[in-house]
TIFI-962644 format. One record per residue (C-alpha): residue number from 0; residue in three letters; y, x, z. Coordinates in Angstrom, 1 decimal, m for minus. Each point is the difference from the previous one (the first is absolute). Layout:
! TIFI-962644
[NUM,"ALA",[Y,X,Z]]
...
END
This chain:
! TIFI-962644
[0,"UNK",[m114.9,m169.9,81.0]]
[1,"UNK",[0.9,2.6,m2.5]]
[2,"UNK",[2.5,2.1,0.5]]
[3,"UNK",[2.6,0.2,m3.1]]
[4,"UNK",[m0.2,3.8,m0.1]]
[5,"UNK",[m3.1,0.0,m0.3]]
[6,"UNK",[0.0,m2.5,m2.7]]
[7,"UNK",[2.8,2.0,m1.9]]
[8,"UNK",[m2.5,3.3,0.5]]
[9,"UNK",[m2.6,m1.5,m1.2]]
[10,"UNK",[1.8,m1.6,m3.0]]
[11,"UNK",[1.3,3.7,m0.9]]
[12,"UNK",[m3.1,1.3,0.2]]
[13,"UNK",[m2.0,m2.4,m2.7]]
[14,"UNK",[3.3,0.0,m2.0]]
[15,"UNK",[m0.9,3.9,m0.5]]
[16,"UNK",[m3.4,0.1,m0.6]]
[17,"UNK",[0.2,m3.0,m2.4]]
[18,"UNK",[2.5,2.6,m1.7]]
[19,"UNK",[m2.2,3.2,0.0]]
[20,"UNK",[m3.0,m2.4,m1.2]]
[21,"UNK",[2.2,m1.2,m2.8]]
[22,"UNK",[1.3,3.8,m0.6]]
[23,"UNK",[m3.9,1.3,0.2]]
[24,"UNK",[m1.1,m2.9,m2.4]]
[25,"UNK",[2.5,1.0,m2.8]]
[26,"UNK",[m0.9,3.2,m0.1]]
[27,"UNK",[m3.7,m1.0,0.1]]
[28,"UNK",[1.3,m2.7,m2.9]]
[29,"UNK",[1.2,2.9,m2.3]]
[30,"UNK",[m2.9,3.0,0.7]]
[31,"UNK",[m2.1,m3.2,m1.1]]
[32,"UNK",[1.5,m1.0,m3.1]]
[33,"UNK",[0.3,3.7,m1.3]]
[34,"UNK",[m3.7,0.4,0.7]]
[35,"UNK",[m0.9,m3.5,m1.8]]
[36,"UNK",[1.9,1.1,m3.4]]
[37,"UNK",[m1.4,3.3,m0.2]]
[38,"UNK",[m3.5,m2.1,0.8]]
[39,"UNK",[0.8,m2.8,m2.9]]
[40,"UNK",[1.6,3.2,m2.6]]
[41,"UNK",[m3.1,2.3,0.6]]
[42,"UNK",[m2.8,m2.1,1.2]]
[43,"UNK",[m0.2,m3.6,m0.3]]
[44,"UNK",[1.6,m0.1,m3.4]]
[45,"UNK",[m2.5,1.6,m1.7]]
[46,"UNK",[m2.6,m1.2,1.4]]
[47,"UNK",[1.1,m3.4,m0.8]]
[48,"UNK",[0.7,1.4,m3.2]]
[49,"UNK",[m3.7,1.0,m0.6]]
[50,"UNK",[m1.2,m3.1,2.1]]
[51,"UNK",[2.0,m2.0,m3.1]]
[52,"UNK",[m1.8,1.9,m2.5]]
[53,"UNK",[m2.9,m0.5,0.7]]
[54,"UNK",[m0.1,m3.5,0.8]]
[55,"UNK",[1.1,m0.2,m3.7]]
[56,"UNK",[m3.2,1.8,m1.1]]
[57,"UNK",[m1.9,m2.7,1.8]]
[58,"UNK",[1.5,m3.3,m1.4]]
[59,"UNK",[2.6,m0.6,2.9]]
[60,"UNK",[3.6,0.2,m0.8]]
[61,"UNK",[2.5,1.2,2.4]]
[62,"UNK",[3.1,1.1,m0.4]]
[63,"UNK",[1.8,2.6,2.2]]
[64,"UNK",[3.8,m0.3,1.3]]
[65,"UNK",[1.7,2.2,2.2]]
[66,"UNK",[3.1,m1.8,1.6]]
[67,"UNK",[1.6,1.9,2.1]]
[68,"UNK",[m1.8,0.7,3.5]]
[69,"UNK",[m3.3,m1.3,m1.1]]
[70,"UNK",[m2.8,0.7,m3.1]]
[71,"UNK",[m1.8,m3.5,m0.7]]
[72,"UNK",[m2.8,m1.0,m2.8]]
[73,"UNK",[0.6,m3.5,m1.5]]
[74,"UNK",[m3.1,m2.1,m1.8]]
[75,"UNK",[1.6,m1.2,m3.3]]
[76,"UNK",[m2.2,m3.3,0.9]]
[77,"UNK",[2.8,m1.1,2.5]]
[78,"UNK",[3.5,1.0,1.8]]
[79,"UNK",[m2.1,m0.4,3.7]]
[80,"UNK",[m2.7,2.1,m0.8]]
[81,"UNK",[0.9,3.7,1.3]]
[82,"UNK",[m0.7,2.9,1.8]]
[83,"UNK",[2.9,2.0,1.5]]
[84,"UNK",[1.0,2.8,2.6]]
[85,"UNK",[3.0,m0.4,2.0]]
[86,"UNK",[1.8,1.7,3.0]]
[87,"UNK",[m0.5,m1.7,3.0]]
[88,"UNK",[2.9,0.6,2.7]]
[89,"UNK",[m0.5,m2.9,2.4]]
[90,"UNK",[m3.7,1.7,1.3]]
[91,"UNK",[0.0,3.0,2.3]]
[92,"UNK",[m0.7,2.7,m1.2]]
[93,"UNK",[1.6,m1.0,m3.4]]
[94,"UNK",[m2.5,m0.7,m2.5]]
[95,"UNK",[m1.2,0.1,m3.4]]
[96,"UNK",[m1.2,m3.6,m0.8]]
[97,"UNK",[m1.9,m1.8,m2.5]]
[98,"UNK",[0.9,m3.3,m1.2]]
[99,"UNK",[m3.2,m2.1,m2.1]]
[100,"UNK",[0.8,m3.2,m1.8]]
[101,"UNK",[m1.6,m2.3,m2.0]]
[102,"UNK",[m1.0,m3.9,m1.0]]
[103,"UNK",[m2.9,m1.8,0.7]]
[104,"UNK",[0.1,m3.3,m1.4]]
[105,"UNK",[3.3,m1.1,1.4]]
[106,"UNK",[0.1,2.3,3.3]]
[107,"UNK",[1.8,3.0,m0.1]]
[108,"UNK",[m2.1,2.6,2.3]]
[109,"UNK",[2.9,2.8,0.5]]
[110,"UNK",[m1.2,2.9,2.9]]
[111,"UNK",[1.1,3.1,1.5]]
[112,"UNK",[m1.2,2.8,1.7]]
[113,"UNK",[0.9,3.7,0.2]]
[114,"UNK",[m1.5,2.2,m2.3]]
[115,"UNK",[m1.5,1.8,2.3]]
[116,"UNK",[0.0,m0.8,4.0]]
[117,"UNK",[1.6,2.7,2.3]]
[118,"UNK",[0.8,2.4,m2.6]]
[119,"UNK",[3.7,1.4,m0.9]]
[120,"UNK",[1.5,0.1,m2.8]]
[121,"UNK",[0.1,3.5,m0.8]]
[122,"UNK",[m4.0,0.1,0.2]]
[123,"UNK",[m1.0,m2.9,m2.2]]
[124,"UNK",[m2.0,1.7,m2.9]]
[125,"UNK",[m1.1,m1.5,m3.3]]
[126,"UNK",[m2.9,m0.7,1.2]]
[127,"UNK",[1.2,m2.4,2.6]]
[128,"UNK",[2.3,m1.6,m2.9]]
[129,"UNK",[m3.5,m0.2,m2.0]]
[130,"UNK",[m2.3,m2.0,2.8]]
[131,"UNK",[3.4,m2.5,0.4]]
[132,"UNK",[m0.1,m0.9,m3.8]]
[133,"UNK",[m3.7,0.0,0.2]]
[134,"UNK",[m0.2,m2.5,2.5]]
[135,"UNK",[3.0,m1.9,m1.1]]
[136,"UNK",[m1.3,m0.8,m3.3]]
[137,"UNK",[m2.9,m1.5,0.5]]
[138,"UNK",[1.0,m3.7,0.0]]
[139,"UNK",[1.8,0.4,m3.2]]
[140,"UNK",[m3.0,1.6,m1.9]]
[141,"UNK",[m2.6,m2.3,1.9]]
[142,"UNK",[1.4,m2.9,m2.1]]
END
């Protein structure tokens, strides 16, 4: 049988590191979200930007919006078919994701996948934003 200090011990003990994880997490939370809106301001904006402009100049029409916390280019053909970057803070490390969505027939195919795999925020390049979009857009220009 356990003895009841020992269950009280052990109780303290998990109620304390459940606090420092919690503690560690918000500050991980915050370092992460500054990073990811200096990111979206200076790199994934503009590319986007640039990504939008030049699908233009090939016949396919996307428009770019920047809600808050995220950069996303919208086909004018329908409200489901995007491309977007968002923050995501349920993954550890915290990490830059990209959403895809679009219509085939009447399925909507939505996916999601980091930008890049094991990298932190604070080292994704344009580049990396570049290879996303190329890859992302290929089912809506295969149409």
């Amino acid at each position: 049988m356990i003895d009841v200090a020992e269950v009280r011990k052990r109780l303290i003990h998990t109620i304390e590191r459940v606090k420092h994880d919690a503690a560690m997490r918000r500050q991980e939370t915050d370092k992460a979200s500054a990073e990811y809106e200096r990111f979206l301001e200076l790199v994934a904006t503009p590319v986007f930007r640039h990504f939008s402009q030049a699908l233009r100049a090939v016949g396919h029409n996307f428009q770019l919006f920047t809600p808050a916390g995220s950069v996303r280019l919208a086909s004018e053909r329908g409200a489901d078919d995007y491309i977007e970057l968002a923050l995501d803070l349920s993954r550890h490390p915290i990490t830059v994701i990209g959403r895809i969505s679009y219509r085939r027939g009447s399925r909507l195919v939505e996916t999601e996948r980091p930008v890049r795999e094991g990298r932190a925020i604070d080292t994704l390049t344009d580049e990396h934003v570049l290879e996303f979009l190329l890859d992302a857009i290929e089912p809506f220009v295969e149409r």
